[in-house]
C-alpha positions in Angstrom: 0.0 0.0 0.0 1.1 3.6 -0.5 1.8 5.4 2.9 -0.6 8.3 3.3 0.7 11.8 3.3 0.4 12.5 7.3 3.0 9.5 7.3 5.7 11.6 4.6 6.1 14.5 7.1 9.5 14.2 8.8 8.1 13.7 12.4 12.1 14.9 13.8 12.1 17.7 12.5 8.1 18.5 13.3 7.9 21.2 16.2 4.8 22.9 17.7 2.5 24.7 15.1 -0.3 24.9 12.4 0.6 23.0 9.4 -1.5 22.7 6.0 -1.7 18.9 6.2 -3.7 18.0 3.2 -5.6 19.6 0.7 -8.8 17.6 -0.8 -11.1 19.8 -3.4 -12.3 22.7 -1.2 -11.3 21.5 2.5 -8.2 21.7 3.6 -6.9 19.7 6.8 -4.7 21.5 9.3 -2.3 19.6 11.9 -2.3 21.6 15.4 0.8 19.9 16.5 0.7 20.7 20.2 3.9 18.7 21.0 7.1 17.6 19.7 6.7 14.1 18.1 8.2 11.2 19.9 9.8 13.7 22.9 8.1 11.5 25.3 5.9 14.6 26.5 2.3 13.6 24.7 -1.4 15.1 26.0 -3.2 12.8 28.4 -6.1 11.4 27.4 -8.6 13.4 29.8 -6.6 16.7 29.2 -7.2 15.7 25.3 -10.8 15.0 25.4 -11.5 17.7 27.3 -9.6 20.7 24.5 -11.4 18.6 21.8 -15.2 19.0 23.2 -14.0 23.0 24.2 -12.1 23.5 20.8 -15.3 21.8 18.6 -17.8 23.8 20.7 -15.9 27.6 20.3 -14.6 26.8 16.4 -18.4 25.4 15.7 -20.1 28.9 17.2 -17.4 31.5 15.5 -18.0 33.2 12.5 -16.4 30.3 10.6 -18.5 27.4 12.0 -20.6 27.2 9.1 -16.7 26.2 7.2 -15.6 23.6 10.2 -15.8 20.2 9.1 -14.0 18.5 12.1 -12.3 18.6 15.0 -10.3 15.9 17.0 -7.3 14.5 18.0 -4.4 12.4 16.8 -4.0 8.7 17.9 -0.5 10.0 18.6 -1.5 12.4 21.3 0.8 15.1 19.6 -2.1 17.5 18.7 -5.5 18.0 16.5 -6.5 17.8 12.9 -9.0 21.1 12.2 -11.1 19.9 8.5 -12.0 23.6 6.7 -13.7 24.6 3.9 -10.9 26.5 1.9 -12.8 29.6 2.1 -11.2 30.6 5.6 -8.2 32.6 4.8 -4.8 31.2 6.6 -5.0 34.1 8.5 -8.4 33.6 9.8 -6.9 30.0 10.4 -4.1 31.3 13.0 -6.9 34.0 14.2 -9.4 31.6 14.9 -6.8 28.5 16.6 -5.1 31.8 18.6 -8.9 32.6 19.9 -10.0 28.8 20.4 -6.7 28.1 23.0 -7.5 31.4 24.6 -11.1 30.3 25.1 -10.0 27.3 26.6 -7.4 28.7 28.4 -9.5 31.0 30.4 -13.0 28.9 30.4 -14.4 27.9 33.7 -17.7 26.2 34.3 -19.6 23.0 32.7 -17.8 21.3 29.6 -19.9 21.7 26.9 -21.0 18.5 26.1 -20.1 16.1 29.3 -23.3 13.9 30.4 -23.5 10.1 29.5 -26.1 11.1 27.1 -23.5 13.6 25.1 -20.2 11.9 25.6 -19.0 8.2 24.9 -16.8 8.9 28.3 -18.3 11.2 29.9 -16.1 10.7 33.2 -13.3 11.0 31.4 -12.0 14.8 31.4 -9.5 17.2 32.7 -10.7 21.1 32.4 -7.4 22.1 33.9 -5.0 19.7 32.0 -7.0 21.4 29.0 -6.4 24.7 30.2 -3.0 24.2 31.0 -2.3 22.5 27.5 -3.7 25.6 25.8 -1.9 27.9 27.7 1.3 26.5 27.1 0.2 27.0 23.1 -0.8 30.4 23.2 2.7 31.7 22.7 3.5 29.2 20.5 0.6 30.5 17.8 0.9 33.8 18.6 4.3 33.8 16.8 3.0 32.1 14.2 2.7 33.5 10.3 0.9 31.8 7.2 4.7 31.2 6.1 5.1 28.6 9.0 1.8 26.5 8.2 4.1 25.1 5.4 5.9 21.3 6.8 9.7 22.2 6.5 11.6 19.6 4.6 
């Protein structure tokens, strides 16, 4: 079989980022890489499930949600992939991730989402793993330009 392109990308040279993972017709995939692969620091699963129902909920109710295809995590632990319509601008990519981790960051109260009815595991979620997680990426996408998004060789 022919390795898919998400298994190309030079994981040793991969750092922290937004990069333009794929590009299919009019969505284009984006890999929030919020940790260096195989460093031995990956997100914990609760910490993970709690950013993806937090990230899906704010990107979903922005002025882009109509253009949000999905939302959710690696099996690697490393980060998200974030499915747009190609109509939102790179810039309104790094905007909108920049805003999301900020949400989550400062967000306090019920997870959106979290009773057995909602959630496949429901009991199993961190809000201040989450928060910490997105905190620690704030600065990282805040330096961030649409050069950047590009996977370097």
């Amino acid at each position: 079989m022919e390795k898919i392109l998400s298994f190309r990308v030079n994981h040793d040279i991969l750092e922290r980022g937004i990069y333009v993972s794929r590009i299919d017709g009019d969505v284009i995939t984006y890999d929030i890489r919020m940790k260096k692969p195989n460093s031995g620091d990956y997100l914990a699963n609760a910490a993970m499930h709690t950013t993806e129902h937090l990230f899906a909920t704010f990107v979903r109710n922005s002025a882009f949600g109509g253009e949000v295809i999905y939302f959710g995590p690696m099996g690697c632990r490393t980060g998200f992939y974030l499915l747009l319509r190609d109509s939102v601008s790179r810039e309104n990519v790094l905007k909108l991730v920049n805003e999301a981790f900020a949400f989550i960051a400062s967000f306090s109260g019920e997870i959106p989402g979290n009773s057995k009815i909602e959630c496949g595991n429901y009991l199993e979620h961190d809000l201040q793993g989450a928060k910490a997680e997105a905190e620690a990426m704030l600065p990282v996408v805040k330096e961030l330009t649409v050069a950047d998004m590009d996977y370097k060789e």
